[in-house]
N, C-alpha and C positions, 0 to 999 in steps of 0.2 A: 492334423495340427492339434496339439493339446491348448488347452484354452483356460484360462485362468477362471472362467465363469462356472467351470464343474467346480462340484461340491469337494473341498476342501478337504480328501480323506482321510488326512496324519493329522490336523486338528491337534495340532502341538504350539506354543504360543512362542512368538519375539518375544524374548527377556534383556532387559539389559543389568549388570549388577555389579555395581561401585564405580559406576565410569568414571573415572577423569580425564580432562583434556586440556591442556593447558599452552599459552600461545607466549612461546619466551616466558617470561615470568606471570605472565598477566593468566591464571587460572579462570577456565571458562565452564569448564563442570565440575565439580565436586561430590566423589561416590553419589549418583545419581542413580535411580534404580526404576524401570520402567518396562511396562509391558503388554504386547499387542496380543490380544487374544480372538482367536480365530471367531469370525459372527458378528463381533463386536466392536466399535469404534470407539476409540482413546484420543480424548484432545489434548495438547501439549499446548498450556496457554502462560502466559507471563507478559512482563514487559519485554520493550525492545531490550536487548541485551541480558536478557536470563539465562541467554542457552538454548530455546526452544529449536532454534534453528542448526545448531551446534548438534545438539543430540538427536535431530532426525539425519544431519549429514553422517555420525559415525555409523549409525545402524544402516546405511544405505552404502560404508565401502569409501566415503568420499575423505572424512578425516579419519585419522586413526588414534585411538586414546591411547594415552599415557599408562592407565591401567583400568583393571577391572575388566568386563566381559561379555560379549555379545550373544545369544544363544540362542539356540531352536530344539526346545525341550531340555535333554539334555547336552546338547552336543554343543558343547564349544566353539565360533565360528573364528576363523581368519578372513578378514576382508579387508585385504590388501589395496581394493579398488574396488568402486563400480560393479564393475564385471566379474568381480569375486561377489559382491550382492546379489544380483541379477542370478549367478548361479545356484544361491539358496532360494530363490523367489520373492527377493525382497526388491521394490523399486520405488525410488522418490520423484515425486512429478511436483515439479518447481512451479513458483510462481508466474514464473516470466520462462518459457521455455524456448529455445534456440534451437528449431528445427531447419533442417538442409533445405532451404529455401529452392534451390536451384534442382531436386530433384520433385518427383510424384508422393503424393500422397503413398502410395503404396509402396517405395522406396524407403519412404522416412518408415512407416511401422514395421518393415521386415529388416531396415538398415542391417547387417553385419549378419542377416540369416538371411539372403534370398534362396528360393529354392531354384534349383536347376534343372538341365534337362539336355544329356551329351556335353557335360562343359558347357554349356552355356545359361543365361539366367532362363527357368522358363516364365515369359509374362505370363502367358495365359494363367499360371497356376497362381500366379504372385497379387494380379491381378481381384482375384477369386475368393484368395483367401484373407486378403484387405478388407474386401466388399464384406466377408462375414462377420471380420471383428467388429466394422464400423456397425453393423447391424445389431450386434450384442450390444453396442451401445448408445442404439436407437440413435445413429446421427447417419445422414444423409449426403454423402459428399461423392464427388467424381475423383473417383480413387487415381484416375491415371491424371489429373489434372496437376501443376504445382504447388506446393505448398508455401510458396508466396502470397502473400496480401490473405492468409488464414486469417481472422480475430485472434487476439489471445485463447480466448474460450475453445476454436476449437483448434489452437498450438496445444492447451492443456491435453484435450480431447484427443488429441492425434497422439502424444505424449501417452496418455493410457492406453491408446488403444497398441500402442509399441507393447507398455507392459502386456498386456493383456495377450499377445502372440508369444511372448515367453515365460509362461504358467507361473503367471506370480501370485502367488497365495499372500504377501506382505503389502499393503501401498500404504506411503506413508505421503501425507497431502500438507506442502512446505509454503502456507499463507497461500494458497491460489485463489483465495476467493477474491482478495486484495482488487485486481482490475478487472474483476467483471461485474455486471450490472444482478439486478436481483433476480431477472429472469434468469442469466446463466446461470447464478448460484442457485437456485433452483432446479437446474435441468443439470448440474451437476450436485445434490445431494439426489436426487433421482438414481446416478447411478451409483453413488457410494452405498446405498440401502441396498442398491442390486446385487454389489459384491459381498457385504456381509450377508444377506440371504441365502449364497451360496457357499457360504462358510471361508470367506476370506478376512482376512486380520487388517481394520485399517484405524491408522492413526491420522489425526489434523494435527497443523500446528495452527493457531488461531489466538487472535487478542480479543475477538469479537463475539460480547456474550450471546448477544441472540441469537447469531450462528454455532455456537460450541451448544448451547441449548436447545437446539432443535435437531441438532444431527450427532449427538455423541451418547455413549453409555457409559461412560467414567470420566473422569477429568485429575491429570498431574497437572498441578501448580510450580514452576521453576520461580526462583529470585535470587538473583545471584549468584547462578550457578547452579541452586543445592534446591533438592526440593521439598517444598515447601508443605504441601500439602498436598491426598488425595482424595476424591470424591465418587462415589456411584453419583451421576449425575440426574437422578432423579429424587435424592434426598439431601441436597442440600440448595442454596439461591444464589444469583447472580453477586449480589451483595458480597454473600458471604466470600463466592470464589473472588471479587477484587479486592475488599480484605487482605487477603493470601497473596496475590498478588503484589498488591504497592507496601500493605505493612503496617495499613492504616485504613482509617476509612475513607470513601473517596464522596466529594461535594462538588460537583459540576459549579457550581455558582449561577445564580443570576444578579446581574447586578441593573441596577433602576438609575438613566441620567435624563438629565433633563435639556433639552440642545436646539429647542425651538427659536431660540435668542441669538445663537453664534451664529458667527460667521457662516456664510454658504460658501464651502470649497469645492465641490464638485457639481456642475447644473448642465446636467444631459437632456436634449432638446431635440427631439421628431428624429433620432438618431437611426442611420439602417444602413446596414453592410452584408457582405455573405452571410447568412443564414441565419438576419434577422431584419426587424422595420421598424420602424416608427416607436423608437424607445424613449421615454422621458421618466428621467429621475432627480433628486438631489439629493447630496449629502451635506450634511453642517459641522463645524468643525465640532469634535469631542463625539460624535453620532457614528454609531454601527448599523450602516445599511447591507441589508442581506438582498441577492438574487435566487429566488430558488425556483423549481421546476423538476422536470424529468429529464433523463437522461436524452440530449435532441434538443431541447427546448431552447437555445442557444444564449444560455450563460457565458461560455467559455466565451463563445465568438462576441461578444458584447464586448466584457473586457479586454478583451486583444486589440480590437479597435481603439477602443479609449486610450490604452499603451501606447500606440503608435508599432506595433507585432503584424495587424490586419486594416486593409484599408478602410474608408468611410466611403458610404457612397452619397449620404446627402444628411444633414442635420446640423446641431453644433454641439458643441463641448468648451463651457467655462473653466477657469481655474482659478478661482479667489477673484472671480470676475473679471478676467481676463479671457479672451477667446484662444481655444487651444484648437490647432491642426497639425495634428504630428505626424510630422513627414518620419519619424524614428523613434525607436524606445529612447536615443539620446535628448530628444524633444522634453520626452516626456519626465525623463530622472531629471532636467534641466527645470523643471517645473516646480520640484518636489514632490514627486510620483513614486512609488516604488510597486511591486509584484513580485509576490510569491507562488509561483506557477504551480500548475497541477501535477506536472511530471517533473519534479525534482532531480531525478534520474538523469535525464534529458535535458531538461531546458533551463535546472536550478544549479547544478554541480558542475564542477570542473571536476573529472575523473583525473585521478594519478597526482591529486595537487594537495597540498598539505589544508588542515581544517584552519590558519591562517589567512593562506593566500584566499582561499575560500570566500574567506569572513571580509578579507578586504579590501577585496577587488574593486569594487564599486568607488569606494574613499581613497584609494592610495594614493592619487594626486594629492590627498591633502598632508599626506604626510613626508613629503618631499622638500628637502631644504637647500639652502641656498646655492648646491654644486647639482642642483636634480637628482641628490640621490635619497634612496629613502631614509629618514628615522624610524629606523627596525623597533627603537625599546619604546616611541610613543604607539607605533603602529601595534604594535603586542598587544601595549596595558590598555588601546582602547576596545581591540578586538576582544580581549579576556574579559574586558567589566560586561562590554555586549551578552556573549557568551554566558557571563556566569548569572548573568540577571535571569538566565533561559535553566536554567539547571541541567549545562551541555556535559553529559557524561564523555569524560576521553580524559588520555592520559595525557594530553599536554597540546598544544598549537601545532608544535610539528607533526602530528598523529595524520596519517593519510587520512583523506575524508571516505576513501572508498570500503574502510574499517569500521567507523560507526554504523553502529543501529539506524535502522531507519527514522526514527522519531528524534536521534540525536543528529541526524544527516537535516533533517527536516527545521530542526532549531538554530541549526549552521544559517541555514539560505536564509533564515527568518532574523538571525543575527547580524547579518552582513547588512540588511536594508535598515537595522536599528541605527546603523552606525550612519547612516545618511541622512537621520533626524527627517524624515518624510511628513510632508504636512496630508498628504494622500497615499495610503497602505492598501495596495486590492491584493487579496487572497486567496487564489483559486485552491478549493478541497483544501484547505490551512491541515486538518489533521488527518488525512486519506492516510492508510497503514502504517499509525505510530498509535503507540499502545493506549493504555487508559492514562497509564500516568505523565507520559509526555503530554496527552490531550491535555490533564488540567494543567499543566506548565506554561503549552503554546496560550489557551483561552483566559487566564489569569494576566499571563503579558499583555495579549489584546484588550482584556479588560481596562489595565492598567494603563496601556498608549492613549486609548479613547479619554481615558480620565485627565490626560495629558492634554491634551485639544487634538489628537491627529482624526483625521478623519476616515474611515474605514470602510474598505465595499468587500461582503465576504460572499463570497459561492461555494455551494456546499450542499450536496446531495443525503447527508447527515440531517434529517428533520429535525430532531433534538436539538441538534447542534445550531440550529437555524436560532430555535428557539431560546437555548439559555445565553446565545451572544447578543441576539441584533433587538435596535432597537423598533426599525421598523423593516420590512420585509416587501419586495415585490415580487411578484410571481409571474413567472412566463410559460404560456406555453408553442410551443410549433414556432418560434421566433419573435411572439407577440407579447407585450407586458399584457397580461390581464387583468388586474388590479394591485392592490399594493395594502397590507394588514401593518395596523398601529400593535406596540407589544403588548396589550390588554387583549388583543383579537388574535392572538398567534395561538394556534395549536395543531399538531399536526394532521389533524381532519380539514381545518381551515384549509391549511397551505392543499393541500392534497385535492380537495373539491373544486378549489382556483385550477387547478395541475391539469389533471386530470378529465375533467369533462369535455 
């Protein structure tokens, strides 16, 4: 078996040069020019919608540009497909990868090469030669077992270690860091160092400075398509690469209110459900309450209960002084509740449906007139003022939601509960994989709601982010509040010393 781990001995580099790519009229690269060179890793960083994710698909065979040119060295490539990639040694291992659940571990990394023996597949050999790849990539698994109920982490993992049985000298890494936690990202720059060591050429696409800054040795900047700038990534700063980026400078904000006076909207009391206990909080109207913790520590499951998503098993939950037990999330939108989940993907979008109906599913009983049908031009103009308060990039209402950027997908769901005027907004991960500039978009809104009177509970595994939003902060760990920091006492040692001990 040739193995992608040997040393790289043609040491010729992925060039790309004048790409374009363009989708109907809407131009998504503009003569782009980029290039992976063997040893070394190249980050492809931008907002959502720059392209970054565009121009790792055409070098991988997936789109095909308009013009301009792929190349390994000097040779010219046709990549028809995929499998026209794969055959130069070029492979993209995706964020969220969609491996053949129903077959072995050792199925999914040989898929479309098993080896054989008289016509038939031979396991033992297939078996064998799994076991080594997984080893080159120091992970541990029972190769003959399924590849159902994997992590992402090791779908990623399984996903290279496919590359890695078909001597790919190119890996291009398409935001994977996105859902997994910091130990995976960890144990996966582990092995990215691995393969440039042995002389393999790999590129990230990445929005995330501290990660592009700890694992790359250059950096292209895309905006708009066209790029922007390029950096050896040890002589210039974070700053400076989002700069490039947005086009401007960028100011997270803090803002200072004062909400010891208003109204209590949310008064959570000895609260405990699956995979937490005895929780007590309040929120006051115009007040940004954070949950933070580590990954476990059961933020999500808190608020799911409170929704009416997960049950309660014993405590109470007020609402503007009212006793809440919510037999349903309809319970709880009935309250003036809203939630913006963690998995927007999943549990925030309607896939296949316009960024309209999207926006206003939640309200459309209200825009229903006297024969029960709807008023299409109010329901528009209210979804668009929503929308355009969020600075939602798209070309129009009827634009499929499953076409947006992620951070413009993210500003959608977060649109839609504007329009419901929510006296209570909970947050889960609010900006988990939307770029810089979407962050300050979504955090300036929330700013602005809270200045508004609504009342805000955010979760969010982003310390930073804990800290330039909320005004006061509680921290859990292993399912337990363990104390709670006023915003003079916030910083991320604090939160972490609560976390963590």
């Amino acid at each position: 078996m040739a193995s992608a781990m040997t040393k790289n001995s043609g040491g010729l580099p992925l060039s790309c040069k004048e790409i374009c790519l363009s989708f109907g009229s809407f131009q998504v690269l503009k003569d782009v020019e980029f290039s992976l060179q063997p040893g070394r890793v190249h980050a492809i960083t931008g907002e959502n919608g720059a392209g970054k994710s565009s121009l790792a698909k055409v070098m991988a065979g997936i789109y095909r540009q308009q013009s301009g040119s792929v190349l390994i060295g000097d040779e010219v490539l046709r990549l028809s497909s995929p499998k026209a990639a794969q055959s130069h040694g070029i492979a993209l291992i995706h964020q969220e990868p969609l491996p053949f659940e129903h077959l072995s571990i050792s199925e999914n990394i040989f898929c479309g090469s098993l080896p054989t023996r008289w016509g038939s597949v031979d396991w033992a050999m297939l078996h064998k030669r799994a076991q080594e790849v997984l080893l080159e990539l120091g992970l541990e698994l029972d190769v003959k077992r399924s590849a159902e109920g994997l992590s992402i982490a090791d779908q990623q993992l399984l996903e290279l270690a496919s590359a890695l049985a078909m001597d790919t000298k190119y890996f291009i890494f398409d935001e994977t860091t996105a859902p997994l936690t910091p130990k995976e990202t960890e144990g996966l720059f582990k092995v990215i160092r691995s393969l440039t060591a042995r002389g393999c050429a790999v590129g990230i696409v990445s929005h995330h400075m501290h990660e592009v800054f700890e694992i790359s040795d250059e950096i292209t900047v895309l905006r708009d398509g066209e790029k922007a700038a390029h950096y050896e990534t040890s002589e210039t700063t974070p700053a400076q690469v989002i700069r490039s980026m947005v086009g401007r400078d960028f100011d997270p904000g803090i803002h200072d209110r004062k909400s010891e006076h208003a109204e209590r909207v949310l008064d959570v009391q000895n609260l405990s459900g699956p995979g937490f206990s005895d929780i007590s909080f309040s929120i006051r109207s115009g007040e940004i309450f954070g949950l933070a913790g580590l990954v476990g520590a059961g933020r999500t499951e808190v608020i799911r209960s409170i929704f009416g998503i997960a049950p309660i098993d014993s405590g109470e939950i007020t609402i503007s002084g009212e006793q809440h037990a919510p037999k349903s999330t309809s319970d709880s939108i009935a309250r003036g509740m809203a939630l913006v989940p963690e998995d927007r993907r999943s549990d925030g979008l309607f896939a296949g449906r316009s960024v309209l109906e999207n926006t206003s599913i939640t309200t459309v009983h209200k825009h229903l007139n006297r024969l029960w049908m709807i008023d299409q031009s109010t329901e528009a103009a209210e979804a668009a003022e929503a929308l355009d308060t969020l600075n939602v990039a798209m070309r129009g209402l009827d634009q499929d939601v499953d076409t947006l950027s992620g951070g413009n997908q993210q500003k959608v769901v977060l649109g839609r509960w504007l329009m419901s005027h929510p006296k209570l907004l909970i947050l889960d991960e609010p900006t988990r994989g939307v770029d810089i500039s979407a962050k300050a978009d979504v955090h300036q809104k929330i700013h602005s709601l809270a200045e508004q009177g609504v009342a805000i509970l955010v979760v969010s595994s982003d310390l930073l982010e804990v800290i330039a939003l909320c005004d006061r902060v509680g921290v859990m760990r292993r399912g337990s509040m363990v104390g709670s920091l006023e915003r003079s006492e916030l910083s991320e040692e604090s939160i972490m010393e609560m976390a963590a001990l």
